[in-house]
C-alpha positions as CSV (number, residue, x, y, z in Angstrom):
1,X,-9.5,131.2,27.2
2,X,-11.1,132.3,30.4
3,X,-14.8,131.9,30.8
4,X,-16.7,134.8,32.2
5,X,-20.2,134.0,33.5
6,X,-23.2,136.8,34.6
7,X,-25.1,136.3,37.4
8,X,-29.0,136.7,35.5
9,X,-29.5,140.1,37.3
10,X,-26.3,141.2,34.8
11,X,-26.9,139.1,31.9
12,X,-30.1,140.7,31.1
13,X,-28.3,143.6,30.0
14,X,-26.4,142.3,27.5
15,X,-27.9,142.8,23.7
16,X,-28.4,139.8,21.4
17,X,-29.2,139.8,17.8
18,X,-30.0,143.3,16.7
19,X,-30.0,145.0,20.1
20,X,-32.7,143.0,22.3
21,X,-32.1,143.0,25.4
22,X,-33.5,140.9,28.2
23,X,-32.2,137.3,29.2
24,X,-33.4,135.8,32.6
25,X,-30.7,133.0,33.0
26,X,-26.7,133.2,33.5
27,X,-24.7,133.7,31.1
28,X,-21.8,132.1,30.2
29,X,-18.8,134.0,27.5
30,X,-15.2,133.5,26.4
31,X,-13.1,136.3,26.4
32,X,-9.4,137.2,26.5
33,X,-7.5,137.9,28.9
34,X,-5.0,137.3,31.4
35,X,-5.8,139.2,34.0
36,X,-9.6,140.4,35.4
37,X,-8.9,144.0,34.0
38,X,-8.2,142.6,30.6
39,X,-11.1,140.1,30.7
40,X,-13.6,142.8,31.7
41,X,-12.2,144.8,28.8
42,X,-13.1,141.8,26.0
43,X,-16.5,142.0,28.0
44,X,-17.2,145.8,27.6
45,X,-16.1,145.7,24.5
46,X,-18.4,143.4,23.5
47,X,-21.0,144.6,25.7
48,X,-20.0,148.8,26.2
49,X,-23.8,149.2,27.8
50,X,-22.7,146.4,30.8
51,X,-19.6,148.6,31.8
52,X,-21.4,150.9,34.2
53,X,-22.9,148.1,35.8
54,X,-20.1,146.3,36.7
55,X,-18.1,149.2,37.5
56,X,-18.0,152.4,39.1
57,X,-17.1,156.1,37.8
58,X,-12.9,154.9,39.1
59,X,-12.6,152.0,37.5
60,X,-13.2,149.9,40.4
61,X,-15.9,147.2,40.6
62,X,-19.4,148.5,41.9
63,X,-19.4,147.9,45.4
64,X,-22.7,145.6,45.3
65,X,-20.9,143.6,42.7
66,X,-19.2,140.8,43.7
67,X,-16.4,138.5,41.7
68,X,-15.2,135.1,42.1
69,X,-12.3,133.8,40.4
70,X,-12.6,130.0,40.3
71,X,-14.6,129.6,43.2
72,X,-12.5,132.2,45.5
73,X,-14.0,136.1,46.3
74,X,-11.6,138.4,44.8
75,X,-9.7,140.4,47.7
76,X,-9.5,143.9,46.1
77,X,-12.4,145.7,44.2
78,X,-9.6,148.4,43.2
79,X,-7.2,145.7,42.2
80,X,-8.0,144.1,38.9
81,X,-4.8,142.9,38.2
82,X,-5.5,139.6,39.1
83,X,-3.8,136.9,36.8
84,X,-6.0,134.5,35.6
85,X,-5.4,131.2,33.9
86,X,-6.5,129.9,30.6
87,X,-9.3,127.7,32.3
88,X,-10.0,130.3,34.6
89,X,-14.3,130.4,35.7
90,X,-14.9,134.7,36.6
91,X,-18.2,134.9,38.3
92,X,-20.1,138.3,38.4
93,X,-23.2,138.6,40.3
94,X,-24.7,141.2,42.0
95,X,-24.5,141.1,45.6
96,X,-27.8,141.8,47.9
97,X,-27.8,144.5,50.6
98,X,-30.0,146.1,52.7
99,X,-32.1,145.2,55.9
C-alpha cells in the first residue's frame, strides 16, 4: 500500500479524533491506490476538507503544491495518472513563492 506523507503546512488540516484540527509535524498515511489520482482519492475521502488544498477548482494540483513520487518531482500537475507502486513514498508539501 502506498504511503502518502503531508508536508506540516498540509497536515494541520487534517481532523483527528472528533474533528480537531491542528497538527505541527508531517504526517505519514496509507492509502490505496495505484495511481496519484486514486491515492489522492483514499486521501480526500478520508480527509474531504484537505481536497481544496491540494487541488484546484480542475482537478489539477494547486500550483504552489508540489509532489514527489519516491524522491522524483512529478512532471505534470494535470496528469495524475501516474502509476505508483505498492511501496511507493507520495510527498505533498507546499511549495514557497514570492520575492
Amino acid at each position: 500500500m502506498p504511503k502518502l506523507v503531508l508536508s506540516s503546512a498540509l497536515a494541520r488540516w487534517l481532523s483527528d479524533d472528533g474533528g480537531a484540527v491542528g497538527a505541527s509535524w508531517e504526517r505519514r498515511l496509507d492509502v490505496a491506490g495505484t495511481t496519484l489520482a486514486g491515492a489522492l482519492d483514499s486521501l480526500f475521502r478520508q480527509h474531504p476538507g484537505l481536497r481544496g488544498y491540494v487541488l484546484d477548482e480542475h482537478g489539477r494540483i494547486r500550483h504552489h503544491v508540489a509532489v514527489f513520487i519516491d524522491g522524483e518531482s512529478i512532471r505534470s500537475k494535470s496528469d495524475l495518472d501516474v502509476s505508483l507502486n505498492e511501496g511507493s513514498e507520495v510527498y505533498i508539501m507546499q511549495a514557497l513563492s514570492g520575492g
